[in-house]
C-alpha positions in Angstrom: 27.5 189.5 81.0 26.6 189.4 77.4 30.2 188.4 76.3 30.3 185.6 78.4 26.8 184.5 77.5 28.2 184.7 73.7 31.3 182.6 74.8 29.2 180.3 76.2 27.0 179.3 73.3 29.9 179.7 71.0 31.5 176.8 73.4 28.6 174.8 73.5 28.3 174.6 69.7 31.9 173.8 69.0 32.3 171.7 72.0 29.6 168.8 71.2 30.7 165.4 71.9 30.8 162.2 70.2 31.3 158.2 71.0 31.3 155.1 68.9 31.9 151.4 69.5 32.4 149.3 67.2 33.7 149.6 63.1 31.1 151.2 60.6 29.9 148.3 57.9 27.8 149.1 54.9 24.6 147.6 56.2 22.8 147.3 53.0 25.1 144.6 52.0 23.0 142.2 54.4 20.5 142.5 51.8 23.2 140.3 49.7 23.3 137.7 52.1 21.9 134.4 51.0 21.4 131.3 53.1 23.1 127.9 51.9 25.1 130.4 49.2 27.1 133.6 51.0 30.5 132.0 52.5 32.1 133.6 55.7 34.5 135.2 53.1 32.7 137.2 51.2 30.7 138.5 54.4 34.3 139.2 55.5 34.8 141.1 52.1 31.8 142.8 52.7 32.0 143.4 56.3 35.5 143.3 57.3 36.0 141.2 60.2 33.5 140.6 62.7 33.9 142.3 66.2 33.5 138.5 67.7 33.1 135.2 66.8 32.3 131.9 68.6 32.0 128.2 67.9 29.3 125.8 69.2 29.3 122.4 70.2 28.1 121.3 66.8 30.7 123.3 64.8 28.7 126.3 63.7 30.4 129.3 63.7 28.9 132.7 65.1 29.8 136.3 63.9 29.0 139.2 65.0 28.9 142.7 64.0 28.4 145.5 65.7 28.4 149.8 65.5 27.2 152.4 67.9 27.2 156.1 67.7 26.0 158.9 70.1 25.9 162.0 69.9 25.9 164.3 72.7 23.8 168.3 71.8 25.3 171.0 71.8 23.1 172.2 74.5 24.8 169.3 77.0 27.5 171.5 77.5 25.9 174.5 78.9 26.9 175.2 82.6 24.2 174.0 85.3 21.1 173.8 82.7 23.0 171.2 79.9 21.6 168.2 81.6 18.2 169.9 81.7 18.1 171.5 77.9 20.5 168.9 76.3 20.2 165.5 75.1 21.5 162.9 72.8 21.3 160.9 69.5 21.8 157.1 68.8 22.2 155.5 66.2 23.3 151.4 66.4 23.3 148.4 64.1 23.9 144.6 64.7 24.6 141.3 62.2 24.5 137.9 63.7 25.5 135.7 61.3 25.5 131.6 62.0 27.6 129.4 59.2 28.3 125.9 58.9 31.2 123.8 59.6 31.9 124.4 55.7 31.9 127.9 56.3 28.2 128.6 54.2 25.5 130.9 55.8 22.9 129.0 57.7 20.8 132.1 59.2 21.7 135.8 59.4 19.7 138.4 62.2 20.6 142.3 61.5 19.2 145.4 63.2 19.1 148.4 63.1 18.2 151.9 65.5 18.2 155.1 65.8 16.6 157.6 68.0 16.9 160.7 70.0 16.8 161.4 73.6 15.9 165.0 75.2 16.6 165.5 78.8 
């Protein structure tokens, strides 16, 4: 009984999971941007390119950026009492960015979060 207890913490601890969406981008960059100045290609340099973009009526252009990561705790895995004694940590970021039809920032939104949730 006390090997398989062993094997079963040893699993639990190797075994944690992990999901992202999204590509990771250097948020402290947005502190960079400036409105009427920063062109869509040097948020691209900065950035990479955005997850999405979309065009309006008037002929801004939206892009977006997006990363999220959770973590799954070791303690997940453990037969029967992992959803009771495990949990999870988040971390996610977002950057909206609006530019002209000339391609210029016109108003950026970025945020940021990151938390942890016990079972």
């Amino acid at each position: 009984m006390r090997i398989a207890l062993t094997l079963i913490v040893c699993l639990s601890v190797i075994c944690t999971g992990c999901t992202t969406t999204g590509k990771d981008y250097d948020e402290t960059k947005t502190h960079e941007i400036v409105v009427g100045q920063t062109t869509e290609a040097q948020l691209v340099e900065w950035f990479g390119q955005p997850e999405s973009r979309s065009r309006s009526s008037t002929g801004d252009t939206t892009l977006m950026w997006s990363y999220h990561k959770m973590k799954f705790k070791a303690g997940m895995f453990v037969p029967i009492l992992g959803p009771f004694i495990g949990g999870s940590n988040h971390e996610g970021k977002n950057l909206s960015v609006v530019t002209d039809t000339d391609g210029v920032v016109k108003s950026y939104s970025d945020s940021s979060n990151n938390f942890e949730q016990n079972h």
